[in-house]
C-alpha positions in Angstrom: 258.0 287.5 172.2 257.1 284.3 169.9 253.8 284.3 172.5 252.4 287.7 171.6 253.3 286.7 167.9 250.7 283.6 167.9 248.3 286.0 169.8 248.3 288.2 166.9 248.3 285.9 164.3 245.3 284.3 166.1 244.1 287.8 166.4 244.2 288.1 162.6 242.5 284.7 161.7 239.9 285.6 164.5 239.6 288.6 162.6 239.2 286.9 158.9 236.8 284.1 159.8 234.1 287.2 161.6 234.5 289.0 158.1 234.0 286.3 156.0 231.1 285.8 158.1 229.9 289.0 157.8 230.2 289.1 154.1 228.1 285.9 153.5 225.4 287.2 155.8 225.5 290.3 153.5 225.4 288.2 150.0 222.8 286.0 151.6 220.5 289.7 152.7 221.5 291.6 149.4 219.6 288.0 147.3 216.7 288.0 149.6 216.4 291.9 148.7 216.7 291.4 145.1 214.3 288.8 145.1 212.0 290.6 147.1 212.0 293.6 144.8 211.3 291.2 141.9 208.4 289.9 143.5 207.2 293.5 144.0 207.8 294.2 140.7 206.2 291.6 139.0 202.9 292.1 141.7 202.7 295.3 140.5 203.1 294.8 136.6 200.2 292.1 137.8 198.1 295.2 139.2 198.3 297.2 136.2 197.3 294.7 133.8 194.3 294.5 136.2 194.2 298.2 136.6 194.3 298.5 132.6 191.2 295.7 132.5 189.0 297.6 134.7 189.7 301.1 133.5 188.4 299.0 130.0 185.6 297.3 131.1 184.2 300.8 132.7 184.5 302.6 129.2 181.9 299.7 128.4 179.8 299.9 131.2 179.9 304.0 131.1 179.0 303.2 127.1 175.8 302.5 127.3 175.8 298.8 127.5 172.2 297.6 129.3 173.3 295.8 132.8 171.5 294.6 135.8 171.5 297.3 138.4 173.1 294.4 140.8 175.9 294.2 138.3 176.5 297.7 138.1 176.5 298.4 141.8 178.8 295.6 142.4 181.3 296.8 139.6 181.5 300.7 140.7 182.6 299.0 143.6 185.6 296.9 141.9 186.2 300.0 140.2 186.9 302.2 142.9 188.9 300.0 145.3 191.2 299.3 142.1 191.5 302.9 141.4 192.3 303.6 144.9 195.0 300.8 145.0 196.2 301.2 142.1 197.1 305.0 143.3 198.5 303.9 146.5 201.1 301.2 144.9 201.7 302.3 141.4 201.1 305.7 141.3 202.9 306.9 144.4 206.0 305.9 147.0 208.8 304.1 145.4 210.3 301.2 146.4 214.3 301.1 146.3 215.4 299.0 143.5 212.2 299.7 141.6 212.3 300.6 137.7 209.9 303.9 138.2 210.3 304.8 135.1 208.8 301.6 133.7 205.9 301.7 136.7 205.3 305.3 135.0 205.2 304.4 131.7 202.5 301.5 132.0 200.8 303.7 134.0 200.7 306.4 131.1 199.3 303.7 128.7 196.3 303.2 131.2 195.1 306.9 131.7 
């Protein structure tokens, strides 16, 4: 009887030591994912100051301001691959975790 007694209580401590386990390899995952979204946030704060910039700079160029053809070319061309990334990672999908409401807002101020 005593027997089947330590076999449970070593059971139980089995038991304890695979869940604390568990739990630190949770906390350890839930911090990488945090920091991960941070990262992601703060890239994409980074992309719509840029967006912002370029969006400005074309009001210029569209105002009438005399530039090299070269120039011009090689701007329409920043332009439009910021545009189009700009739509792809601020404008649509959602990242869990992400402030949308925030991405939205800057994005507001740049249209």
């Amino acid at each position: 009887m005593e027997n089947n007694n330590d076999k449970k209580d070593m059971l139980e401590s089995e038991y304890l030591e695979l869940v604390n386990q568990l739990q630190e390899k949770f906390n350890v995952n839930e911090m990488k994912f945090k920091e991960t979204n941070k990262k992601i946030m703060k890239m994409k704060r980074d992309l719509s100051v840029i967006y912002g910039l370029v969006r400005s700079m074309d009001t210029t160029i569209i105002g009438g301001v005399d530039l090299p053809d070269e120039f011009c070319a090689v701007w329409d061309l920043l332009s439009s691959n910021t545009q189009d990334i700009a739509e792809v990672h601020l404008f649509t999908g959602k990242i869990e975790g992400d402030n949308y409401e925030e991405i939205l807002h800057i994005n507001v101020d740049f249209n």
